[in-house]
N, C-alpha and C positions, 0 to 999 in steps of 0.2 A: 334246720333251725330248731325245729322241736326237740331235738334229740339235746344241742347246746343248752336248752333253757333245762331240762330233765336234770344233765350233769350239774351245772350250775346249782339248781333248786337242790342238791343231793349234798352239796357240798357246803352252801349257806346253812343245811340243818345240822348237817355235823359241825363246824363252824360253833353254830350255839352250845353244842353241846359240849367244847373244849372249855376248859379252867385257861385264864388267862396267862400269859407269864409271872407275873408278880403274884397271880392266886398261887400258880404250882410252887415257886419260891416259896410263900409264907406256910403254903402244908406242911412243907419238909425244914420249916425252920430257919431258912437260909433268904438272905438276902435275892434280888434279882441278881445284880450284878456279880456276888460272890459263886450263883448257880451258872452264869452264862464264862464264867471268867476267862474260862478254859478251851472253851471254842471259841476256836480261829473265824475270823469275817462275822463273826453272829455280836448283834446288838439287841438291844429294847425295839428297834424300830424295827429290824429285819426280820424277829421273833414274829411282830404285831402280823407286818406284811405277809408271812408264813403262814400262820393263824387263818388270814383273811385267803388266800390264794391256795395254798398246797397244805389241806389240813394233815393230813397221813405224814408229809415229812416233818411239818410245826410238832408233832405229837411225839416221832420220832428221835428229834433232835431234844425235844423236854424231856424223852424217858432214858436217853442215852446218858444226859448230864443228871437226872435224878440219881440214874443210878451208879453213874462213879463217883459223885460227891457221896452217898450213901456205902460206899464199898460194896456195892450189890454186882453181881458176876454174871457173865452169860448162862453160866455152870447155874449160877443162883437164879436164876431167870425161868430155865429149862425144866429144874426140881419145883420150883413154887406150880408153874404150865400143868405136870404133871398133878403133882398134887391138889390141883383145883380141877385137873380130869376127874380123878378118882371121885373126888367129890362128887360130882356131880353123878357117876356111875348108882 
């Protein structure tokens, strides 16, 4: 039991700490609906539930669509990873 309350407690604090659907839409300019358009089976409600349940894939699925509506690249993903290495170096 303590172990589910841990994972749980782990996962309501990241939870807080995601941007909502409609915040990450209005950052990048774009509608919710024109951000979600494009993935298959994904809504406003499925988003929320994602958000609330699986924050890693919720995060995953908002940075996948950020970045093909932004024309951003795995390639451009890989190059920025690095370059915020070196920074840090």
């Amino acid at each position: 039991m303590k172990k589910n309350r841990t994972a749980q407690n782990s996962t309501e604090n990241q939870n807080q700490n995601l941007d909502s659907p409609s915040e990450v839409a209005k950052r990048v300019g774009l509608s919710l609906e024109t951000l979600i358009a494009d993935i298959e089976h994904t809504s406003r409600q499925s988003l929320s539930n994602a958000k609330k349940r699986t924050p890693n894939k919720y995060e995953a699925i908002l940075m996948g669509s950020v970045a093909i509506k932004l024309g951003i690249t795995i390639e451009d993903m890989i190059y920025l990873a690095k370059l915020k290495e070196m920074k840090n170096d």
